[in-house]
GULUM-82069 format. One record per residue (C-alpha): residue number from 1; residue in one letter; z, y, x. Coordinates in Angstrom, 3 decimals. Layout:
BEGIN
SITE;nr;rest;zz;yy;xx
SITE;NUM;A;Z;Y;X
...
***
This chain:
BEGIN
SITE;nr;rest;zz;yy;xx
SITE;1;X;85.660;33.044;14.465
SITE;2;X;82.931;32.443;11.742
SITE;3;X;79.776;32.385;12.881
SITE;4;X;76.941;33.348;10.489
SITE;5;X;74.140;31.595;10.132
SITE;6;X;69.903;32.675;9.887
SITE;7;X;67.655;33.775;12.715
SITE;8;X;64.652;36.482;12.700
SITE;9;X;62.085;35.812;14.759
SITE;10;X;59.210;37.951;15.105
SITE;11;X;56.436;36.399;12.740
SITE;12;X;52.500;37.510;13.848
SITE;13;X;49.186;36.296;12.763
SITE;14;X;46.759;38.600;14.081
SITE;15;X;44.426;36.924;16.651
SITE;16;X;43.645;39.902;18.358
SITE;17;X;44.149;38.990;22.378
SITE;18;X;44.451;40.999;25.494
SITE;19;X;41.457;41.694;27.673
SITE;20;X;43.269;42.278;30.817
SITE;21;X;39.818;42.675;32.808
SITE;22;X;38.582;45.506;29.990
SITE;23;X;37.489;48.479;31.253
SITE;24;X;39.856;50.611;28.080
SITE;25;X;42.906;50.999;28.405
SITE;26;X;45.821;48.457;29.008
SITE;27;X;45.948;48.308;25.211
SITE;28;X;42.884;47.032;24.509
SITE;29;X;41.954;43.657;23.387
SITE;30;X;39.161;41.182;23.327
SITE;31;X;38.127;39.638;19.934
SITE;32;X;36.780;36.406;19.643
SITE;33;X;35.591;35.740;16.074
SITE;34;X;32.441;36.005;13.850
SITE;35;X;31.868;38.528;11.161
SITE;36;X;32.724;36.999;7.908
SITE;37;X;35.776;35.764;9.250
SITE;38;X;39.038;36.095;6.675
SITE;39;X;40.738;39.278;7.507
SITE;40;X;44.337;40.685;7.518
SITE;41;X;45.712;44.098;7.011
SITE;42;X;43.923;47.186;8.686
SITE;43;X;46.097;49.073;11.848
SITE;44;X;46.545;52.796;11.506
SITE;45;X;45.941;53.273;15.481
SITE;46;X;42.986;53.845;17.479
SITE;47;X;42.699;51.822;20.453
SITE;48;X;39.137;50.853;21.277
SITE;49;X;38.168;47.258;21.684
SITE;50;X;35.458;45.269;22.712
SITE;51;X;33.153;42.292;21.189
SITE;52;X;31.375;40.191;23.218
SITE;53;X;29.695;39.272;20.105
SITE;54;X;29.360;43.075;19.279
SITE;55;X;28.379;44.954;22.023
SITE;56;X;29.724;48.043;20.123
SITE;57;X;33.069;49.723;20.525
SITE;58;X;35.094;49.319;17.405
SITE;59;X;38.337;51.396;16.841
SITE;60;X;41.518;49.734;14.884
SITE;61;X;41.622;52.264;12.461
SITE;62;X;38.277;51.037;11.642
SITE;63;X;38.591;47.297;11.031
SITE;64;X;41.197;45.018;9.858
SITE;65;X;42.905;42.169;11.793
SITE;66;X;41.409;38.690;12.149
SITE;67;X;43.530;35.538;10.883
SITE;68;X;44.533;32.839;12.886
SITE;69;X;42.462;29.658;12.701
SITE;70;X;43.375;26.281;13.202
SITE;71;X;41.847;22.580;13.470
SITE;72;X;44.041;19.727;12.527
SITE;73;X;43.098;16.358;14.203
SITE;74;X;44.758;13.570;11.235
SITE;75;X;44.707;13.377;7.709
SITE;76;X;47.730;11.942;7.408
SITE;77;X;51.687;12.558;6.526
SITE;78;X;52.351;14.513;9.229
SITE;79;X;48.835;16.278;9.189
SITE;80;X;50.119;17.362;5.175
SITE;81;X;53.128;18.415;6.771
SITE;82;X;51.536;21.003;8.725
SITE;83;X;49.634;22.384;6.183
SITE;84;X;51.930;22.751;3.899
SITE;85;X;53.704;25.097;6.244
SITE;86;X;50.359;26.805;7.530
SITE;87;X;50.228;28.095;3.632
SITE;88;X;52.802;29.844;4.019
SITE;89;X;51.991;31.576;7.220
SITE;90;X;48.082;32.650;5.697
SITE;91;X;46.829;30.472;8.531
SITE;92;X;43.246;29.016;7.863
SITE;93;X;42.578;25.740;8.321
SITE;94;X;39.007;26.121;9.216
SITE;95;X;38.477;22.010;10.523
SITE;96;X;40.105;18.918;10.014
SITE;97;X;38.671;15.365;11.701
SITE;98;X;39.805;11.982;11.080
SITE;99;X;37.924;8.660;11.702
SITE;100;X;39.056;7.714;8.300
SITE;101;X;37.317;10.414;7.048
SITE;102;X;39.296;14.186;5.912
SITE;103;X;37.917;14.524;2.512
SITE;104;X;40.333;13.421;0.364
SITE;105;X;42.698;15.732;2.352
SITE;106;X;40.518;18.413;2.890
SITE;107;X;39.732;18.863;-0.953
SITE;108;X;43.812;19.207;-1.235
SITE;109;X;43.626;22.296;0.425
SITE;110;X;40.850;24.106;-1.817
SITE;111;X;39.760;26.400;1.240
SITE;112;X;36.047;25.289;2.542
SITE;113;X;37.531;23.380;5.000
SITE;114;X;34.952;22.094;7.587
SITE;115;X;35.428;18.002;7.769
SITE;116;X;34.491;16.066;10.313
SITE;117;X;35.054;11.979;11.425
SITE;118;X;35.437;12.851;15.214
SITE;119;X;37.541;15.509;17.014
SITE;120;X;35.344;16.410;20.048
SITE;121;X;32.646;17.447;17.658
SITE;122;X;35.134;19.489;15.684
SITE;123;X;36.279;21.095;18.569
SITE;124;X;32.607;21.234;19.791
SITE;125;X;31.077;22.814;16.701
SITE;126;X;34.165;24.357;14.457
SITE;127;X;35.394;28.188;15.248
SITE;128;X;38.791;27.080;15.837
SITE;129;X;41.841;29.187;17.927
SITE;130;X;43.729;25.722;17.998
SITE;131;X;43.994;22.422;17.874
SITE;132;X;46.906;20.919;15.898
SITE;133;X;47.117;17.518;17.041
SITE;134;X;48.648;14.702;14.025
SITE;135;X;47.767;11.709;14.771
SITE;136;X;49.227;8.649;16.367
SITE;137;X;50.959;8.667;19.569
SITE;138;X;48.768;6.906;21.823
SITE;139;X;45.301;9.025;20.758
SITE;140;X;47.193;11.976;22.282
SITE;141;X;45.814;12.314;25.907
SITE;142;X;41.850;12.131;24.602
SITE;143;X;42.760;14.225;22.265
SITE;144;X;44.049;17.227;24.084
SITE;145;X;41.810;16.471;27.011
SITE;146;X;38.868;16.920;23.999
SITE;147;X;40.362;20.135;22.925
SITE;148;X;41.109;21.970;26.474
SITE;149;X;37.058;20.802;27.705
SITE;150;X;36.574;22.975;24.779
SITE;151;X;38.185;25.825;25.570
SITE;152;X;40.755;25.576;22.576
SITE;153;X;44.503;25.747;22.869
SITE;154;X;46.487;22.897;21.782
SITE;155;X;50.029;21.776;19.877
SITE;156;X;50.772;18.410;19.527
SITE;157;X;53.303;16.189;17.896
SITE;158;X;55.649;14.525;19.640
SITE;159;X;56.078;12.635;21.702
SITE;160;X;53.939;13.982;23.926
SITE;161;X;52.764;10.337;24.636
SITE;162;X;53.830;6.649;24.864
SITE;163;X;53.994;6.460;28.873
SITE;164;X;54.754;8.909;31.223
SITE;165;X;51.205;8.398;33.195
SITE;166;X;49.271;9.418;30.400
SITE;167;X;52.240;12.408;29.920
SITE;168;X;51.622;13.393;33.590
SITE;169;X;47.959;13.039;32.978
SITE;170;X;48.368;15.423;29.870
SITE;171;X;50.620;18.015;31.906
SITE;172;X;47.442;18.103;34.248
SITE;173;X;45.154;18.552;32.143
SITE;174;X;46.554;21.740;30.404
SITE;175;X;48.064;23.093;33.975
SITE;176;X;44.565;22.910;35.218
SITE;177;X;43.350;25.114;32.219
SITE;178;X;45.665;27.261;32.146
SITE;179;X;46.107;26.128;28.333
SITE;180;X;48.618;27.248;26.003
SITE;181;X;50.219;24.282;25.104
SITE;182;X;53.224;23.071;23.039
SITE;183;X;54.563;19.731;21.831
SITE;184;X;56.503;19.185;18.306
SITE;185;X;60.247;18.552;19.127
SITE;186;X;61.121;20.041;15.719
SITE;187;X;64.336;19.149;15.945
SITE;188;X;64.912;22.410;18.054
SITE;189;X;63.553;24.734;15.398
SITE;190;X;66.047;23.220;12.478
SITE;191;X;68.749;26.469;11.786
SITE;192;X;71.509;24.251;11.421
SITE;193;X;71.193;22.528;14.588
SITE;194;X;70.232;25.678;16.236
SITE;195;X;73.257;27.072;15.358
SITE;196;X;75.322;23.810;16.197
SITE;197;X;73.655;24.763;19.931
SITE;198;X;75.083;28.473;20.289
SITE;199;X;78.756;27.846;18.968
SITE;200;X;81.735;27.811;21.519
SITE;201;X;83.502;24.292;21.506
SITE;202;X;84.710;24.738;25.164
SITE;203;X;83.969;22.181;27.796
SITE;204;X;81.366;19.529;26.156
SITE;205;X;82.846;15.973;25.470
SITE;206;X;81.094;13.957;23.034
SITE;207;X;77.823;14.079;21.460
SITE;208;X;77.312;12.147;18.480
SITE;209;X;73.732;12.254;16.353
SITE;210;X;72.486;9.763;13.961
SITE;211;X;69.087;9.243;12.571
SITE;212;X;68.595;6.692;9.718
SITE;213;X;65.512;6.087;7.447
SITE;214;X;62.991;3.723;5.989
SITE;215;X;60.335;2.143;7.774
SITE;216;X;57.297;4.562;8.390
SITE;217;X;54.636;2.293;6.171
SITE;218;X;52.538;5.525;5.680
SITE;219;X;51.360;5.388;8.936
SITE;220;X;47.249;4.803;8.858
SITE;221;X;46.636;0.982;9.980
SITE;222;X;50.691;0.532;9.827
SITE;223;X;50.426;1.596;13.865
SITE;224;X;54.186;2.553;13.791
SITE;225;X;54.379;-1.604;13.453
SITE;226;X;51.955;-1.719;16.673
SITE;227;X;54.783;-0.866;19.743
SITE;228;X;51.512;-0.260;22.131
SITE;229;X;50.362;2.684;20.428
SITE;230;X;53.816;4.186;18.519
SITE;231;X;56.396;3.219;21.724
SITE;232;X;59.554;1.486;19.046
SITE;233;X;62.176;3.143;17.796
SITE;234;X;63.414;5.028;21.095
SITE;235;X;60.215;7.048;21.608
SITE;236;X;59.187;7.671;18.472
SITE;237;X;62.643;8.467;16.391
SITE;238;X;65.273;8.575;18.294
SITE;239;X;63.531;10.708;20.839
SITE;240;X;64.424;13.458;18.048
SITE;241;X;68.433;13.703;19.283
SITE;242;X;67.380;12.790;22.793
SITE;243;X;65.460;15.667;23.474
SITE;244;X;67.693;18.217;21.415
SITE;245;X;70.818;16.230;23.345
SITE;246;X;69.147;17.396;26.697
SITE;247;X;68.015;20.571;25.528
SITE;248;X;71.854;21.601;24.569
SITE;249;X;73.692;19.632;27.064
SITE;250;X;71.995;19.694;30.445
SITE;251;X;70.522;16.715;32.472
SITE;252;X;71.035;13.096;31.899
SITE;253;X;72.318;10.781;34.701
SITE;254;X;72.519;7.401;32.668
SITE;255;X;71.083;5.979;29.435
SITE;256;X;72.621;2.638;27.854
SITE;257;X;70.878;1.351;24.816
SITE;258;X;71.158;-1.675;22.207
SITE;259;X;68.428;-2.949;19.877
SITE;260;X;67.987;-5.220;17.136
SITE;261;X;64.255;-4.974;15.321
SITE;262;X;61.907;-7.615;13.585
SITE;263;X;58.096;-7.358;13.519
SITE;264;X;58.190;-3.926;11.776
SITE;265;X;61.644;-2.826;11.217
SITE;266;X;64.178;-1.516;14.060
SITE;267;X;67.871;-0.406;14.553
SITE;268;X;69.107;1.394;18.288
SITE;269;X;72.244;2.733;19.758
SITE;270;X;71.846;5.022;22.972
SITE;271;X;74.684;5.924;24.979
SITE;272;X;74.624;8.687;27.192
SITE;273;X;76.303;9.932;29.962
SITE;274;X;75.430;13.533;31.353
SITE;275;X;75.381;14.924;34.725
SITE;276;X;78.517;17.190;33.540
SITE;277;X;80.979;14.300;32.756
SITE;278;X;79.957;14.581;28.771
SITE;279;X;79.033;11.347;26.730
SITE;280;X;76.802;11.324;24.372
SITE;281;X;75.982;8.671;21.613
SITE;282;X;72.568;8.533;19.425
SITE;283;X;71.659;6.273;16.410
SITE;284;X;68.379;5.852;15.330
SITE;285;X;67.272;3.413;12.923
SITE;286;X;63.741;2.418;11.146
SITE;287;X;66.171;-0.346;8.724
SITE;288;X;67.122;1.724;5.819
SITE;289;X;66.454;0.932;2.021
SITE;290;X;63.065;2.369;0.947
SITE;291;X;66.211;4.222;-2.148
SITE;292;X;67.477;6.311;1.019
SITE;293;X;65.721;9.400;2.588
SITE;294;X;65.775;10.165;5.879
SITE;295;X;69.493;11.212;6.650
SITE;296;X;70.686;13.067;9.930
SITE;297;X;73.744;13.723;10.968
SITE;298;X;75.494;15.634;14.411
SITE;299;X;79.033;16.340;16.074
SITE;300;X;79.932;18.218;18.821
SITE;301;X;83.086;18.078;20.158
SITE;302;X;84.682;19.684;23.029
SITE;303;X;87.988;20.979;24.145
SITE;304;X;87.934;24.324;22.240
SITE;305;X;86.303;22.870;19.077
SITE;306;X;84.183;20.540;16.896
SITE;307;X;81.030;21.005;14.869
SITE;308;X;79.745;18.841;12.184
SITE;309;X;76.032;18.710;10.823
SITE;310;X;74.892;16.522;7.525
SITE;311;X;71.553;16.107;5.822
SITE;312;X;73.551;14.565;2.964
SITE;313;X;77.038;16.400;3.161
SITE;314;X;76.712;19.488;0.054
SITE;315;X;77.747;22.184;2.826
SITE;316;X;75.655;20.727;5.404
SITE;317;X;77.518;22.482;8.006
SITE;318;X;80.809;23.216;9.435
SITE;319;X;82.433;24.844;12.060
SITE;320;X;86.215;23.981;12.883
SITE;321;X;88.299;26.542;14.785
SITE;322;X;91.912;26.980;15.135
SITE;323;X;92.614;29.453;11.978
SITE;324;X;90.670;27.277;9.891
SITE;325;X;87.659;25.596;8.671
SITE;326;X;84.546;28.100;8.108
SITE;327;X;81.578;26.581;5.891
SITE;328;X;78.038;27.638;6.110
SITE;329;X;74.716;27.182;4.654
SITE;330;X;71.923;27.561;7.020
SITE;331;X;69.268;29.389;5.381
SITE;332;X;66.667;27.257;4.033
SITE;333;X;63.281;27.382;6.142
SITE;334;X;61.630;24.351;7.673
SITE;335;X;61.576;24.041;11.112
SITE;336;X;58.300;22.308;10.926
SITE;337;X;57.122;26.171;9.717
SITE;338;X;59.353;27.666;12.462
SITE;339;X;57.811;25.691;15.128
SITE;340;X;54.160;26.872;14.450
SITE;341;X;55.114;30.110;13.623
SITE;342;X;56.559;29.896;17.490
SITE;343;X;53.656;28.546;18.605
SITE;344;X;51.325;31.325;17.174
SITE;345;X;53.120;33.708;18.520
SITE;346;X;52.632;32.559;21.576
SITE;347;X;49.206;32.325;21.256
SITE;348;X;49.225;35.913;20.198
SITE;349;X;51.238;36.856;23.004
SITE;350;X;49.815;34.523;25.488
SITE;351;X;53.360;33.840;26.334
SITE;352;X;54.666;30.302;27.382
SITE;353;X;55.946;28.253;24.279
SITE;354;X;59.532;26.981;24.730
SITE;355;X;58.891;23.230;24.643
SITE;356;X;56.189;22.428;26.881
SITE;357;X;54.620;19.795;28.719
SITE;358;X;57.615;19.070;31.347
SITE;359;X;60.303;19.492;28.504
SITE;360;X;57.958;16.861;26.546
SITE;361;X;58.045;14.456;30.003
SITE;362;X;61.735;13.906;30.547
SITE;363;X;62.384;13.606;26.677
SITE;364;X;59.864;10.368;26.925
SITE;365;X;61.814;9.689;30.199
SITE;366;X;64.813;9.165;28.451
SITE;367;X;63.619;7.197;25.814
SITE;368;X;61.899;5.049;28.070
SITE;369;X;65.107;4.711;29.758
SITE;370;X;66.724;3.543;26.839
SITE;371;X;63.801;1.283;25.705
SITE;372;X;64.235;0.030;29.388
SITE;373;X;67.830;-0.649;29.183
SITE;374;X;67.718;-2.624;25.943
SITE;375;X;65.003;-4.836;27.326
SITE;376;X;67.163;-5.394;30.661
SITE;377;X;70.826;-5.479;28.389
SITE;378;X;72.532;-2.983;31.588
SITE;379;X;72.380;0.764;32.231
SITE;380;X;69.111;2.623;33.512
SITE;381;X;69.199;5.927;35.610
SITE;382;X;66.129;8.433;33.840
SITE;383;X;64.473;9.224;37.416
SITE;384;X;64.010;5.419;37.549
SITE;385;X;61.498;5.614;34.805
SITE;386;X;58.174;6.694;36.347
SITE;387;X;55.573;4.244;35.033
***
């Protein structure tokens, strides 16, 4: 049976949130912004609401929604990335901070962006809702512990960090705030391998995903090249297909990994086997010609069917069944812009995002396994990975 492709999610911006301890009615909510503020289209109901910069009663019928506004620690490629995408939600970036200095990046983006060359002070001084953490790997944990001192929510990219103490450390911190927190695996937000998740192959058997591209040069300070502070190939690219692996699959009960790499360049193989008797098998490889993009590639096989996924195949994907071969196109959105539009929504909401810190901790687990295992050349079990 063909399965069509495309999802709707429900898309929000408005930062209004609930005020659980008003004294109006369960509808009510508690604004948080200063007048002047960019605004969004007006409600046609009447629920009061209080200010606690306003100590007046305004009614929705009388004012228009507030817009979402973000800080982005990094000025970098992935920092772009973001805004790019946060364009296209009408999401303002109100800060950005980089020790480098923002300014080049900041006058890309044409909207009176406050700049600043340290984050605490941005999240110190700068009417943010968020902090959208970009920056390398091992500045995480100051970084959200920064943000959550301050009172401000936090996404960051992944992985979460480059050991599991500072993870743990991390998972504390926001647990202890009661912070809404989310880390970047966007590999879970792509349609295609979304969809390659929810289709019926029967009982799993193999796992296959592949991850090739250039070296990472734009990195500020080349600190991909620096192991310390990016983690290698394992934790910082192939941790893409580890985490979705796990995500679709279930638990992990052994990791096997190969290596070859020179000072900056690096080529893996990870071989899994899952608690449910299912093997799994991920390339990931930082070796490629700076002529090829970054290329991706996915099969799942099982007894009842096999599913194919290619960033360079014209009909990217394809489902197999018994009456024939059905070909899709997955609708073109980022998942780079589905991920934040998930994670805004669950600001909005104040629900739980779906990859948080724990998710984010056994995904470095296993990468550390593999790391682990091609240091040692033999098989490591995940729950032996705990510093």
């Amino acid at each position: 049976m063909t399965t069509a492709l495309g999802f709707h999610e429900p898309f929000c911006v408005v930062t209004a949130r609930r005020n659980h301890n008003s004294p109006y009615e369960s509808g009510s909510v508690h604004h948080e912004r200063r007048t002047g503020d960019r605004l969004h289209s007006p409600a046609s109901f009447r629920r009061p609401i209080v200010d606690s910069r306003r100590p007046k009663v305004y009614y929705y019928s009388e004012m228009w929604f507030l817009s979402m506004r973000v800080g982005i620690a990094g000025a970098g490629f992935m920092a772009r990335t973001h805004a790019t995408e946060y364009a296209a939600m009408d999401v303002e970036i109100a800060a950005v901070a980089s020790p480098s200095g923002p300014e080049a990046f900041v006058d890309e983006l044409d909207q009176g962006t406050e700049t600043y060359t340290d984050a605490s002070e941005l999240c110190d001084r700068a009417d943010v809702d968020y902090l959208d953490v970009c920056t390398p790997t091992h500045t995480h944990v100051d970084l959200v512990r920064t943000a959550v001192e301050a009172g401000i929510d936090v996404f960051v990219e992944k992985p979460i960090a480059g050991t599991i103490e500072e993870a743990h450390e991390i998972a504390a911190i926001v647990e202890d705030a009661d912070t809404t927190f989310m880390v970047g695996h966007v590999v879970r937000f792509d349609q295609g391998y979304r969809t390659a998740k929810d289709l019926e192959i029967g009982s799993e058997g193999v796992a296959r995903a592949r991850r090739l591209s250039p070296f990472p040069d734009w990195g500020s300070g080349d600190w991909f090249a620096d192991r310390e502070k990016s983690g290698g190939i394992f934790v910082d690219l192939a941790i893409h297909d580890l985490d979705y692996l796990r995500w679709c699959w279930g638990d992990i009960e052994r990791v096997f990994a190969r290596r070859q790499r020179g000072s900056r360049a690096a080529h893996g193989f990870v071989t899994l086997r899952f608690e449910n008797g299912a093997v799994g098998y991920v390339e990931a490889s930082w070796e490629q010609p700076e002529s090829r993009s970054l290329t991706t590639e996915l099969e799942f096989a099982g007894d009842d069917g096999l599913v194919e996924l290619s960033s360079e195949a014209e009909s990217p994907y394809q489902e197999w069944t018994d009456d024939g071969a059905a070909v899709e196109r997955p609708v073109a959105k980022s998942p780079y812009r589905r991920e934040l539009e998930h994670f805004v929504n669950c600001l909005e909401a104040r629900t739980d995002p779906d990859v948080g810190a724990e998710d984010a901790i056994e995904s470095l687990r296993l990468a550390l396994a593999a790391e682990r295992s091609a240091e040692r050349g033999e098989p490591v079990r995940p729950e032996e990975v705990v510093a």
